[in-house]
Backbone atoms as SQL, in Angstrom:
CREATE TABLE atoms (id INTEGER PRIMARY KEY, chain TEXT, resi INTEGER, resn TEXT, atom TEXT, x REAL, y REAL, z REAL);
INSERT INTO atoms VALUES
  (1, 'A', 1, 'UNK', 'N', 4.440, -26.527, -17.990),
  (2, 'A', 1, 'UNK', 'CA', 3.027, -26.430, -18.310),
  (3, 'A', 1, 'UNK', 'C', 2.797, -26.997, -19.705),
  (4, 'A', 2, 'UNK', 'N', 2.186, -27.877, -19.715),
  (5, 'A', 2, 'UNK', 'CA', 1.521, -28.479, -21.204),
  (6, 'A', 2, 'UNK', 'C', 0.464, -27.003, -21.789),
  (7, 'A', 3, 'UNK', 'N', 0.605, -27.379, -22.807),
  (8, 'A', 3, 'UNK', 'CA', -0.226, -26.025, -24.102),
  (9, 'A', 3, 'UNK', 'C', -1.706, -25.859, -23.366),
  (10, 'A', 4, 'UNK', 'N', -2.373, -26.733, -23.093),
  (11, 'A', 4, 'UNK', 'CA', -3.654, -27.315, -22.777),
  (12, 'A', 4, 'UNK', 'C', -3.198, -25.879, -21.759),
  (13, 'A', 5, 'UNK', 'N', -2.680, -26.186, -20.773),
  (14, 'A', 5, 'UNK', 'CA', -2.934, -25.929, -19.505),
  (15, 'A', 5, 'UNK', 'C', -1.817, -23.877, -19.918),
  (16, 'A', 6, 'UNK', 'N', -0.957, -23.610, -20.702),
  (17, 'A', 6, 'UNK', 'CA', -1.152, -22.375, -20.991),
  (18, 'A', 6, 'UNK', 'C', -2.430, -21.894, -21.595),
  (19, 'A', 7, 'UNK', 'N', -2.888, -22.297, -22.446),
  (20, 'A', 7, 'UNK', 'CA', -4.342, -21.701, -22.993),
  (21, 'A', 7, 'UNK', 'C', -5.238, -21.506, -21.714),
  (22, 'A', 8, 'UNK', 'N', -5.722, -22.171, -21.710),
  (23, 'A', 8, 'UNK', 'CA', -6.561, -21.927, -20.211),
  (24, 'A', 8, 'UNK', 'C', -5.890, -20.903, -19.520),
  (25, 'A', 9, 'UNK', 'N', -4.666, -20.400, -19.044),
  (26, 'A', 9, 'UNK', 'CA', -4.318, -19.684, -18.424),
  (27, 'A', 9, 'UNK', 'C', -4.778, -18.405, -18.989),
  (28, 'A', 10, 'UNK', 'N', -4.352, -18.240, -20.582),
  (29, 'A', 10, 'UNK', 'CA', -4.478, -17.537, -21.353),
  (30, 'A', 10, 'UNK', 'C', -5.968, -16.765, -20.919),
  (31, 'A', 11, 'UNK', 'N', -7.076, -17.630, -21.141),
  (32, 'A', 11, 'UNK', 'CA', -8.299, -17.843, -21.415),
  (33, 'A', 11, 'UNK', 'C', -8.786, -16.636, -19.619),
  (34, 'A', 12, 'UNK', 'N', -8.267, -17.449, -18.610),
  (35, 'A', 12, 'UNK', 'CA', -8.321, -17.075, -17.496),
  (36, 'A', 12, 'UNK', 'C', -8.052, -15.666, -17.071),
  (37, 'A', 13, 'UNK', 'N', -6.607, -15.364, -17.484),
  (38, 'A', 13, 'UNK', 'CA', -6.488, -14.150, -17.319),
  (39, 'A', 13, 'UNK', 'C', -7.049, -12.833, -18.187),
  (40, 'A', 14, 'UNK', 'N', -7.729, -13.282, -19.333),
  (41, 'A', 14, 'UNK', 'CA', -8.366, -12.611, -20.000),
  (42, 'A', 14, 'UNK', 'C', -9.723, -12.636, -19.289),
  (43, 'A', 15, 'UNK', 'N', -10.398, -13.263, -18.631),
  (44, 'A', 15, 'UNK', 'CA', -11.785, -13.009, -18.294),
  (45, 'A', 15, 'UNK', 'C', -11.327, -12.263, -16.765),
  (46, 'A', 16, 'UNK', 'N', -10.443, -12.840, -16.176),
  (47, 'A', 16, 'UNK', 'CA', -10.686, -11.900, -14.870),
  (48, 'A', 16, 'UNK', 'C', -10.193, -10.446, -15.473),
  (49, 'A', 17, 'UNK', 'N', -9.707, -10.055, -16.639),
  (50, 'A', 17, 'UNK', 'CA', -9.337, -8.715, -16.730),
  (51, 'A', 17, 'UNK', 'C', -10.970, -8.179, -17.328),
  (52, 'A', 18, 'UNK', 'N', -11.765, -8.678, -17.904),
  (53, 'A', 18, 'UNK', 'CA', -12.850, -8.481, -18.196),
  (54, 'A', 18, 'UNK', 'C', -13.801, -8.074, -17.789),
  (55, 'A', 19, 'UNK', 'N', -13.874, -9.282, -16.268),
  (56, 'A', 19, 'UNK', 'CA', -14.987, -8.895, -15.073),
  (57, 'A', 19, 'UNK', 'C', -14.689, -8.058, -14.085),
  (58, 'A', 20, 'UNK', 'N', -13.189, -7.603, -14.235),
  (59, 'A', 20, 'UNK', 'CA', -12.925, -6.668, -12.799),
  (60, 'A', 20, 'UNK', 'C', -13.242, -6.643, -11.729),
  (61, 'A', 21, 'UNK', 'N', -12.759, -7.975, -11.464),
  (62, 'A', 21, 'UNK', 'CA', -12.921, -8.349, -9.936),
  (63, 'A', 21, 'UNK', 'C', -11.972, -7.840, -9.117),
  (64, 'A', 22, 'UNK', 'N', -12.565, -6.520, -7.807),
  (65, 'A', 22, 'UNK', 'CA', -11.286, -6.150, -7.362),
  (66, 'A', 22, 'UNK', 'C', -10.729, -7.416, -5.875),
  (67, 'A', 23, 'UNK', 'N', -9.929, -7.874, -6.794),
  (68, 'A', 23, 'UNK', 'CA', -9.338, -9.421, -5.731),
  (69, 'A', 23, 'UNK', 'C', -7.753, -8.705, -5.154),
  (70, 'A', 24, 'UNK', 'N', -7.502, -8.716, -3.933),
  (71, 'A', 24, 'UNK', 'CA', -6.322, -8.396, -3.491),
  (72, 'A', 24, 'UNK', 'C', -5.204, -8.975, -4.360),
  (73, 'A', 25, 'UNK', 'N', -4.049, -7.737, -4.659),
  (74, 'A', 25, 'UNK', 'CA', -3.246, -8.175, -5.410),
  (75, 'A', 25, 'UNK', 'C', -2.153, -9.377, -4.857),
  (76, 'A', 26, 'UNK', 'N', -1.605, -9.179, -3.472),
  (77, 'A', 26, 'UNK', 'CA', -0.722, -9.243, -2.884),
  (78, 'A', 26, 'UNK', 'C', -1.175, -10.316, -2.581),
  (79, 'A', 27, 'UNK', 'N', -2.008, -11.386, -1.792),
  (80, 'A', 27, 'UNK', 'CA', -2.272, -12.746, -2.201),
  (81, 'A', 27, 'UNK', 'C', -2.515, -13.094, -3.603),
  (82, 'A', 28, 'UNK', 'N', -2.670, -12.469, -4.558),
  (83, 'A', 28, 'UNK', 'CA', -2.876, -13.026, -5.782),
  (84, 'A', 28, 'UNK', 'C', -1.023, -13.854, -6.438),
  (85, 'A', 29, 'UNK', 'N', -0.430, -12.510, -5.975),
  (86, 'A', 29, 'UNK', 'CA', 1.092, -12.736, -6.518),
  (87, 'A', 29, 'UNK', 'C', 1.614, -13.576, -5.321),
  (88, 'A', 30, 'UNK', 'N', 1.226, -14.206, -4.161),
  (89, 'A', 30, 'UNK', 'CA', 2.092, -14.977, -3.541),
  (90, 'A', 30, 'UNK', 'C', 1.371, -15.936, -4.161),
  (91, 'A', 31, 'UNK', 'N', -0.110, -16.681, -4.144),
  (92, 'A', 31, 'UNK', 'CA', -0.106, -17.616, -4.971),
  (93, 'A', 31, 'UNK', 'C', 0.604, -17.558, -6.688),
  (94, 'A', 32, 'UNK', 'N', 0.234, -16.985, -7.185),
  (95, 'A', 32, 'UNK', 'CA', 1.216, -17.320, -7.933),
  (96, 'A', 32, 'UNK', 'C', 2.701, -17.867, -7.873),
  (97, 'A', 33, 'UNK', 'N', 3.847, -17.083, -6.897),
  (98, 'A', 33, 'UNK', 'CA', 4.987, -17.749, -6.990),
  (99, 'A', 33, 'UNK', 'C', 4.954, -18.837, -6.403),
  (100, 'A', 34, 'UNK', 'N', 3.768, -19.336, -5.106),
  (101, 'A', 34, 'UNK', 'CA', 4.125, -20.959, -4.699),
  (102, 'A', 34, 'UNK', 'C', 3.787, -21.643, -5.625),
  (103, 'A', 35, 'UNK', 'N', 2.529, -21.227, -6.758),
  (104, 'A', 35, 'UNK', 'CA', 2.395, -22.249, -7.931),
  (105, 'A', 35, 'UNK', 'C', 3.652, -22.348, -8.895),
  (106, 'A', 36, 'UNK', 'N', 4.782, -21.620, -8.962),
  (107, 'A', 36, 'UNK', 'CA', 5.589, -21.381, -9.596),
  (108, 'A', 36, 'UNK', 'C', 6.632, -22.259, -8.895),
  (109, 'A', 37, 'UNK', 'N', 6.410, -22.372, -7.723),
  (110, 'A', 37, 'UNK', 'CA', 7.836, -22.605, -7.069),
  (111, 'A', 37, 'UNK', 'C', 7.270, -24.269, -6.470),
  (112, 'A', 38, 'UNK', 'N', 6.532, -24.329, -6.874),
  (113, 'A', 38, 'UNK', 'CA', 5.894, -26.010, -6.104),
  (114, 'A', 38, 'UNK', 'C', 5.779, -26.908, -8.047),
  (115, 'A', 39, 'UNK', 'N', 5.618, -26.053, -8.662),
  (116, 'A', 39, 'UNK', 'CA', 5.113, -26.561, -10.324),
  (117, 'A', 39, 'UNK', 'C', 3.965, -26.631, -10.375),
  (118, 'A', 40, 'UNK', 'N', 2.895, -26.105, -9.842),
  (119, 'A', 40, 'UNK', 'CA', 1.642, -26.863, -9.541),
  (120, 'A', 40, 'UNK', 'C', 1.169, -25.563, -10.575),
  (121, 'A', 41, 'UNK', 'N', 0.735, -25.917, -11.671),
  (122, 'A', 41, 'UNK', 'CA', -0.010, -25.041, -13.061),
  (123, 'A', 41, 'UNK', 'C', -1.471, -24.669, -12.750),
  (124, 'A', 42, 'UNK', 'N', -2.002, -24.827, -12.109),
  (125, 'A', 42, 'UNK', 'CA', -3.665, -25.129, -12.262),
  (126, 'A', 42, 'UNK', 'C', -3.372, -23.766, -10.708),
  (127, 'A', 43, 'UNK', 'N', -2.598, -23.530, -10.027),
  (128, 'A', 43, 'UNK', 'CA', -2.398, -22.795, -9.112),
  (129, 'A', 43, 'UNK', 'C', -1.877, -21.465, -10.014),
  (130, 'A', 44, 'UNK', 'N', -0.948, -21.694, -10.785),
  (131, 'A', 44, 'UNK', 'CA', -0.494, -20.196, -11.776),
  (132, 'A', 44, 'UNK', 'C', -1.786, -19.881, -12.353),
  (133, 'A', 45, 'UNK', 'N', -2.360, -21.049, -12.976),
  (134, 'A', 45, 'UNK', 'CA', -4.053, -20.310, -13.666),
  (135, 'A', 45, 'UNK', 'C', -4.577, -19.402, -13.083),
  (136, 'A', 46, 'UNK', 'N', -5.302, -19.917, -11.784),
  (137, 'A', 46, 'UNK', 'CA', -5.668, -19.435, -11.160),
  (138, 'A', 46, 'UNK', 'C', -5.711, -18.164, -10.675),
  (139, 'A', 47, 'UNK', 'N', -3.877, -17.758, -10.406),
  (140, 'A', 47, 'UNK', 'CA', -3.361, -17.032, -9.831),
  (141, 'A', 47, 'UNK', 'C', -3.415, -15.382, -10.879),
  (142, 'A', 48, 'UNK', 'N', -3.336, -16.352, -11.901),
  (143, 'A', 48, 'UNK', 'CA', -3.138, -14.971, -13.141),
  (144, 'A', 48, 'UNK', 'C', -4.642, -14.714, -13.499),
  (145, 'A', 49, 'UNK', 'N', -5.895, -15.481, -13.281),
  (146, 'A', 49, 'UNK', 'CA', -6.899, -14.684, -12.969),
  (147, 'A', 49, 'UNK', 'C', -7.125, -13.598, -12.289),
  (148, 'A', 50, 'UNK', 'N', -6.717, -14.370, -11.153),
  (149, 'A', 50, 'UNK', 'CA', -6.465, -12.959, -9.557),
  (150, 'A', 50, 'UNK', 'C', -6.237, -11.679, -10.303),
  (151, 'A', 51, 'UNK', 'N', -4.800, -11.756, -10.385),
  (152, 'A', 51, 'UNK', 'CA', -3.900, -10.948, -10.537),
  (153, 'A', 51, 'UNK', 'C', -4.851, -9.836, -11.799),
  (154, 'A', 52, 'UNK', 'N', -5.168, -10.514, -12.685),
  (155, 'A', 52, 'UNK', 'CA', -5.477, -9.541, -13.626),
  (156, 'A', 52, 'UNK', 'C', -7.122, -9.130, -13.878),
  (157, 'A', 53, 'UNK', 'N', -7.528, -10.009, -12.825),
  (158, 'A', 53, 'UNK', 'CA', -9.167, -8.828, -12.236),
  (159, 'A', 53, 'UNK', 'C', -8.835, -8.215, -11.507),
  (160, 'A', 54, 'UNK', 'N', -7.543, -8.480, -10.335),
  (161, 'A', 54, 'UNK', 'CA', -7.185, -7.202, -9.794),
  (162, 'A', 54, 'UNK', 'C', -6.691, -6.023, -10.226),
  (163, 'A', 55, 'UNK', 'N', -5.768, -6.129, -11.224),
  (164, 'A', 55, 'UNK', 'CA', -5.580, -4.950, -11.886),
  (165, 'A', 55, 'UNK', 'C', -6.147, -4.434, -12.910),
  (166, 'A', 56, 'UNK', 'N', -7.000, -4.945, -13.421),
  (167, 'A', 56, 'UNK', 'CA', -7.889, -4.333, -14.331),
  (168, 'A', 56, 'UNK', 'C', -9.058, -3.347, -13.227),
  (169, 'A', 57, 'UNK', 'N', -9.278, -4.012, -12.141),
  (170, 'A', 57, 'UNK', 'CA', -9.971, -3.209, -11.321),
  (171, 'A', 57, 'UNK', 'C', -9.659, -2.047, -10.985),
  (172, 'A', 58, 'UNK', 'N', -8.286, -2.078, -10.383),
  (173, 'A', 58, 'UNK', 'CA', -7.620, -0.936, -9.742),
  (174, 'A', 58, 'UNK', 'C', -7.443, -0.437, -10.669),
  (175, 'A', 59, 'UNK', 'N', -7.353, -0.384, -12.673),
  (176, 'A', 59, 'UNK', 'CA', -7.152, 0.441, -13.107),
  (177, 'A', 59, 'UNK', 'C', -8.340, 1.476, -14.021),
  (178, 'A', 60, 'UNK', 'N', -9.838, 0.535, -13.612),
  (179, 'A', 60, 'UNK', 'CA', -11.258, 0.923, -14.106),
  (180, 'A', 60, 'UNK', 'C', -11.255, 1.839, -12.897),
  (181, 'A', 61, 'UNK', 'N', -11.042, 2.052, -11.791),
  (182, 'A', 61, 'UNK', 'CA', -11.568, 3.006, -10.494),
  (183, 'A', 61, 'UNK', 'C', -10.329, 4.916, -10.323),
  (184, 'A', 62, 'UNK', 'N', -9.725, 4.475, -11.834),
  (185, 'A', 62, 'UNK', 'CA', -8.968, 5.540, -12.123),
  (186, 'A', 62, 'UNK', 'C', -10.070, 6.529, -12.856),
  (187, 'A', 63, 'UNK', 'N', -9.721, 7.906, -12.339),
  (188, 'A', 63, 'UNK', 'CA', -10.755, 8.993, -13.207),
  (189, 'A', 63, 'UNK', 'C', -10.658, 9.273, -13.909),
  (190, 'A', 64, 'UNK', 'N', -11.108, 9.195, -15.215),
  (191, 'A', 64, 'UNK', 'CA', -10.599, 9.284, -16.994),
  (192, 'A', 64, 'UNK', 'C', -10.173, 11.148, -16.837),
  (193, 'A', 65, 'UNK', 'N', -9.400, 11.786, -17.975),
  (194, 'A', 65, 'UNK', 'CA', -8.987, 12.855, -17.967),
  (195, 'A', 65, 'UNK', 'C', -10.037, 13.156, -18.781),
  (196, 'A', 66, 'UNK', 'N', -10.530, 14.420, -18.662),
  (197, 'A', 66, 'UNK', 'CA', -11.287, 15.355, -19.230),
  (198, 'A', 66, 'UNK', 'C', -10.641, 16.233, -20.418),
  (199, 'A', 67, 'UNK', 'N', -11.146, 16.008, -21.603),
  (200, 'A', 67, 'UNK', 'CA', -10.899, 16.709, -22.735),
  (201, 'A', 67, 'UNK', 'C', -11.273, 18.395, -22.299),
  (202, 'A', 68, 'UNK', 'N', -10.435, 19.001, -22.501),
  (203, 'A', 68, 'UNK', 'CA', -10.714, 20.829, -22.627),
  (204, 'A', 68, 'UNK', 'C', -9.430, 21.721, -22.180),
  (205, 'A', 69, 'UNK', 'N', -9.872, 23.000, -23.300),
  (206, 'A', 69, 'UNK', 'CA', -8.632, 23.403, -23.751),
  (207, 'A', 69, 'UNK', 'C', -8.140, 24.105, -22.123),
  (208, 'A', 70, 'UNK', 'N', -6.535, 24.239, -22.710),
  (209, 'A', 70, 'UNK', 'CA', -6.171, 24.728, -21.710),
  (210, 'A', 70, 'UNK', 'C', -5.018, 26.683, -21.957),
  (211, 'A', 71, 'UNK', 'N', -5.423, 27.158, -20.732),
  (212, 'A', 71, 'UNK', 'CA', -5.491, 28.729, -20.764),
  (213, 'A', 71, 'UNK', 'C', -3.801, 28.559, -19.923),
  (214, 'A', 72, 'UNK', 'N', -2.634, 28.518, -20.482),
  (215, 'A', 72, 'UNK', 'CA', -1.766, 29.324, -19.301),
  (216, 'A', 72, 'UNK', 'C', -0.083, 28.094, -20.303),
  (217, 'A', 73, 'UNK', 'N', 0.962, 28.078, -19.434),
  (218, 'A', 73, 'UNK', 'CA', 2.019, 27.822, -19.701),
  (219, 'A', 73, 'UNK', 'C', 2.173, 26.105, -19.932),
  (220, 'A', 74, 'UNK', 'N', 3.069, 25.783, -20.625),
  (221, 'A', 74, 'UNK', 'CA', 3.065, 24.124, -20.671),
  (222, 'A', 74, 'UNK', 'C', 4.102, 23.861, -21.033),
  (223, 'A', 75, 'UNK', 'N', 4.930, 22.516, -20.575),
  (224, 'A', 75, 'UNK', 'CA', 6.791, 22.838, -20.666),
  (225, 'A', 75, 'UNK', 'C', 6.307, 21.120, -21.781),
  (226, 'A', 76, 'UNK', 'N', 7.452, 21.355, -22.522),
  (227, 'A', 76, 'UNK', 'CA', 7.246, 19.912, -23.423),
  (228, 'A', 76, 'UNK', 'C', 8.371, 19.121, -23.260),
  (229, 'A', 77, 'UNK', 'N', 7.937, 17.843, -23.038),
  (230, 'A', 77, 'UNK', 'CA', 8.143, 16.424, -22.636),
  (231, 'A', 77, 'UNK', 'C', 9.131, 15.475, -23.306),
  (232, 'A', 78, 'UNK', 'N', 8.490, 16.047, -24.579),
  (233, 'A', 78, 'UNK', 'CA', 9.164, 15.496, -25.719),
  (234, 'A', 78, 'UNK', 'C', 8.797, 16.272, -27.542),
  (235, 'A', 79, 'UNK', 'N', 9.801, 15.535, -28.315),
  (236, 'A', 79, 'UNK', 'CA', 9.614, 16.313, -29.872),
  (237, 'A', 79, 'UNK', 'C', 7.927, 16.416, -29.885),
  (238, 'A', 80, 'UNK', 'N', 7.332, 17.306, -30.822),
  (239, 'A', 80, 'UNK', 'CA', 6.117, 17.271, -31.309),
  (240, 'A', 80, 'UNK', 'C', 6.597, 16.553, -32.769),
  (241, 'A', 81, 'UNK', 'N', 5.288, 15.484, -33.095),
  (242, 'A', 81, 'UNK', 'CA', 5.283, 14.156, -33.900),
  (243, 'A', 81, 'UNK', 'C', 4.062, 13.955, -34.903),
  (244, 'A', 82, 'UNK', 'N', 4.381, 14.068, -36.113),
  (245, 'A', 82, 'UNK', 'CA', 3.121, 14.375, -36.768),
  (246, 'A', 82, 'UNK', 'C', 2.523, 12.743, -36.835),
  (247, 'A', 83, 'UNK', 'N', 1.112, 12.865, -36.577),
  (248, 'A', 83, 'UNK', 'CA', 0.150, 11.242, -36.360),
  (249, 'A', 83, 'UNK', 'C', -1.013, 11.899, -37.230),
  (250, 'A', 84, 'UNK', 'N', -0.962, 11.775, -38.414),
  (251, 'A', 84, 'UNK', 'CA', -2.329, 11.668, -39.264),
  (252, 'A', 84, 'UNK', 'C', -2.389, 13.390, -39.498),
  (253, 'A', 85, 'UNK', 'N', -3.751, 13.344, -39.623),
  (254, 'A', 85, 'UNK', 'CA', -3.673, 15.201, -39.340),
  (255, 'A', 85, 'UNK', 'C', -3.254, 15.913, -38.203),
  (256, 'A', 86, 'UNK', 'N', -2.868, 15.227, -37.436),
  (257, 'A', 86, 'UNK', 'CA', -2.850, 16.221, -36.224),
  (258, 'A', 86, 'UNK', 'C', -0.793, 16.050, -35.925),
  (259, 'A', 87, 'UNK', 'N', -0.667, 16.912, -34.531),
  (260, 'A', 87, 'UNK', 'CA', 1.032, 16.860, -34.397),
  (261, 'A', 87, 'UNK', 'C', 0.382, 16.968, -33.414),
  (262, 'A', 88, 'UNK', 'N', 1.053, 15.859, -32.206),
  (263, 'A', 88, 'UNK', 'CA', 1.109, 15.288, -31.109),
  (264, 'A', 88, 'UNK', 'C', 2.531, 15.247, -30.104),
  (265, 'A', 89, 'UNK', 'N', 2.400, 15.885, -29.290),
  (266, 'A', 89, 'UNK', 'CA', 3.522, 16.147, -27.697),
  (267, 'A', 89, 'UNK', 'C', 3.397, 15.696, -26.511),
  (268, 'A', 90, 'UNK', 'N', 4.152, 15.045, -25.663),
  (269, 'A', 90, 'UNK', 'CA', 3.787, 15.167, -24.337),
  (270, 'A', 90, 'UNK', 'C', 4.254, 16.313, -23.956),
  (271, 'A', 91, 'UNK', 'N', 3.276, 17.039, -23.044),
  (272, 'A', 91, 'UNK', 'CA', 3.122, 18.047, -22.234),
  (273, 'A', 91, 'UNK', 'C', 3.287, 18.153, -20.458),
  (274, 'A', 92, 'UNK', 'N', 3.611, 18.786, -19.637),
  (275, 'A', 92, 'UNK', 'CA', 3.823, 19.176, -18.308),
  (276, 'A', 92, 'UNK', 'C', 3.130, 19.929, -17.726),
  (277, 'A', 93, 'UNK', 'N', 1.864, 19.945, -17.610),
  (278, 'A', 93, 'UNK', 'CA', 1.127, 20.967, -16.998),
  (279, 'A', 93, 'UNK', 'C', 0.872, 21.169, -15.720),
  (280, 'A', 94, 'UNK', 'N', 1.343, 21.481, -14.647),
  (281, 'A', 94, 'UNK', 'CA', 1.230, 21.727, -13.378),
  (282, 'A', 94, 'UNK', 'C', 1.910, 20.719, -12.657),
  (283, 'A', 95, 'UNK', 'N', 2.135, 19.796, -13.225),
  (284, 'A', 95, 'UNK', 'CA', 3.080, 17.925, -12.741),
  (285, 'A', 95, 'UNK', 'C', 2.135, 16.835, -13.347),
  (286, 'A', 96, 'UNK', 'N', 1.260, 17.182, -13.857),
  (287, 'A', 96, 'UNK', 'CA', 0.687, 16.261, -14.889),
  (288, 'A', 96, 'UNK', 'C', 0.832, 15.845, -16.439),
  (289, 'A', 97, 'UNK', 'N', 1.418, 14.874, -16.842),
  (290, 'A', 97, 'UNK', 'CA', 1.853, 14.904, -17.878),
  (291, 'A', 97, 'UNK', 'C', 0.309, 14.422, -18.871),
  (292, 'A', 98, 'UNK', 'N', 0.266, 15.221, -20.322),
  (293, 'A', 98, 'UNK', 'CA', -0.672, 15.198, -21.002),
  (294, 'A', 98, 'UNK', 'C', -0.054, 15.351, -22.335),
  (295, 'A', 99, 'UNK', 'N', -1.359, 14.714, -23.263),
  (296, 'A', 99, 'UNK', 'CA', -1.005, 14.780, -24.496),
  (297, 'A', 99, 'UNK', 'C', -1.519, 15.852, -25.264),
  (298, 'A', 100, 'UNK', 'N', -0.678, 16.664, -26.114),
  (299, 'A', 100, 'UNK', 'CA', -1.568, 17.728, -26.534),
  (300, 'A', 100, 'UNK', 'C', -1.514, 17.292, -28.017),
  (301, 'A', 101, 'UNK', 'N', -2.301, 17.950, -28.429),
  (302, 'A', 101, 'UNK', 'CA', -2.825, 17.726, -30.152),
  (303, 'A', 101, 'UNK', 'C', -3.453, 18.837, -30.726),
  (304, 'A', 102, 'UNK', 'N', -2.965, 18.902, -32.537),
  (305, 'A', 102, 'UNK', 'CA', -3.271, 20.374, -32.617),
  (306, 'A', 102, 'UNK', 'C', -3.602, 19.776, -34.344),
  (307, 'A', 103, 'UNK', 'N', -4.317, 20.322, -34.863),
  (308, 'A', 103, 'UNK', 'CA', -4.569, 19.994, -36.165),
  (309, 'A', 103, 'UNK', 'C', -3.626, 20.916, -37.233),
  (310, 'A', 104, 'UNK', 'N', -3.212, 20.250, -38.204),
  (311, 'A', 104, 'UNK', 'CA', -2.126, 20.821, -38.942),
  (312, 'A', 104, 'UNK', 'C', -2.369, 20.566, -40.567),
  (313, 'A', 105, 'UNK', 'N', -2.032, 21.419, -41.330),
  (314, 'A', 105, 'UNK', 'CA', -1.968, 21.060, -42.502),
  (315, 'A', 105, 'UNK', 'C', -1.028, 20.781, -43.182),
  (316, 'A', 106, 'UNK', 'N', -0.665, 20.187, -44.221),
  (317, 'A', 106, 'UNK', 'CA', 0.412, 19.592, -45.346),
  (318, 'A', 106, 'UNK', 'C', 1.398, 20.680, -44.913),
  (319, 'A', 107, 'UNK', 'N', 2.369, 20.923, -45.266),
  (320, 'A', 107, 'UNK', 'CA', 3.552, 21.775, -45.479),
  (321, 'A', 107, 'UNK', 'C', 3.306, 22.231, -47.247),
  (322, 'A', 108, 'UNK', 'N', 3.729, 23.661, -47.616),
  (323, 'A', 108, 'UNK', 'CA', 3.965, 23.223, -49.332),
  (324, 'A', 108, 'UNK', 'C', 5.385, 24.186, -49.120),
  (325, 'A', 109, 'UNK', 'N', 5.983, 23.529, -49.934),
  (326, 'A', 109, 'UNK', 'CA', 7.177, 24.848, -50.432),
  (327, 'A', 109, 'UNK', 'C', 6.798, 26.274, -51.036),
  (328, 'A', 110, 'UNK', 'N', 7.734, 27.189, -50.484),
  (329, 'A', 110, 'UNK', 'CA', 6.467, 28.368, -51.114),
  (330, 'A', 110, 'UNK', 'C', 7.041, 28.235, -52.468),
  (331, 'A', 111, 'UNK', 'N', 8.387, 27.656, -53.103),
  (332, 'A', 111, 'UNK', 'CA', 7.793, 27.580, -54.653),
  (333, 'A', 111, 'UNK', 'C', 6.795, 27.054, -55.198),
  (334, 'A', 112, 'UNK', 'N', 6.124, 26.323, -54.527),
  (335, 'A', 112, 'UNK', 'CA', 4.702, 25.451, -55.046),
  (336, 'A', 112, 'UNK', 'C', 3.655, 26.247, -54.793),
  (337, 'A', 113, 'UNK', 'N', 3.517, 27.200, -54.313),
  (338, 'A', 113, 'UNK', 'CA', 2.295, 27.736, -53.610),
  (339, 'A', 113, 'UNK', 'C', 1.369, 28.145, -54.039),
  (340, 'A', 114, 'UNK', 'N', 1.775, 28.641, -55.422),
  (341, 'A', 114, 'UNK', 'CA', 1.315, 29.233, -57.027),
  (342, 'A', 114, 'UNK', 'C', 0.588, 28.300, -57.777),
  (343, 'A', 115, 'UNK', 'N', 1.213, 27.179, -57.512),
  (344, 'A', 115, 'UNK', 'CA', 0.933, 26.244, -58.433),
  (345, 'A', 115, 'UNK', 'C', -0.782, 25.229, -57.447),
  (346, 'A', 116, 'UNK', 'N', -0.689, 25.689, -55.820),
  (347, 'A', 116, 'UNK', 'CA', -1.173, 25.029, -54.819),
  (348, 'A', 116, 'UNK', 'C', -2.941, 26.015, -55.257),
  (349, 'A', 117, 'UNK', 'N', -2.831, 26.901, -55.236),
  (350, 'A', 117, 'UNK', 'CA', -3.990, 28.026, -55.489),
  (351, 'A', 117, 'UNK', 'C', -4.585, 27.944, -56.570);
């Protein structure tokens, strides 16, 4: 593929992820490999349009998770990780994995604590 003809691809697969076109994946990826497997570039363009209004589709028709607290047991995933003010975990809640977040303050040594007041 000449540059010309990656950019455009570039260009391509960024707008079909844009417009969310839900285009079948599974012809999207066989054109692609005959454009792959014939050399024919203007067929990969194409193809990686498909491909990525299709999955941008299939992944806009997912139901966003709902923020709110939760009442009962939760097994952890991994270390809790301090990110800014808050300390951040993955969580296990019923077989759903979630992120929990909890607001935290500085640490002080309690020899400083005197000096903190």
């Amino acid at each position: 593929m000449t540059d010309i003809q990656v950019v455009v691809m570039a260009l391509l697969a960024a707008a079909g992820a844009w417009w969310r076109v839900p285009v079948p994946i599974v012809p999207s990826m066989v054109a692609a490999v005959i454009g792959v497997g014939k050399r024919w570039p203007w067929l990969v363009c194409v193809a990686a349009a498909c491909l990525s209004g299709g999955l941008a589709a299939g992944a806009a028709s997912t139901a966003p998770v709902v923020s709110a607290p939760v009442h009962g047991w939760v097994t952890l995933l991994d270390d809790p990780a301090p990110s800014g003010p808050f300390v951040r975990a993955t969580v296990d809640l019923g077989g759903r994995h979630l992120t929990d977040q909890v607001f935290s303050r500085p640490r002080v040594p309690i020899a400083e604590l005197g000096r903190v007041f």
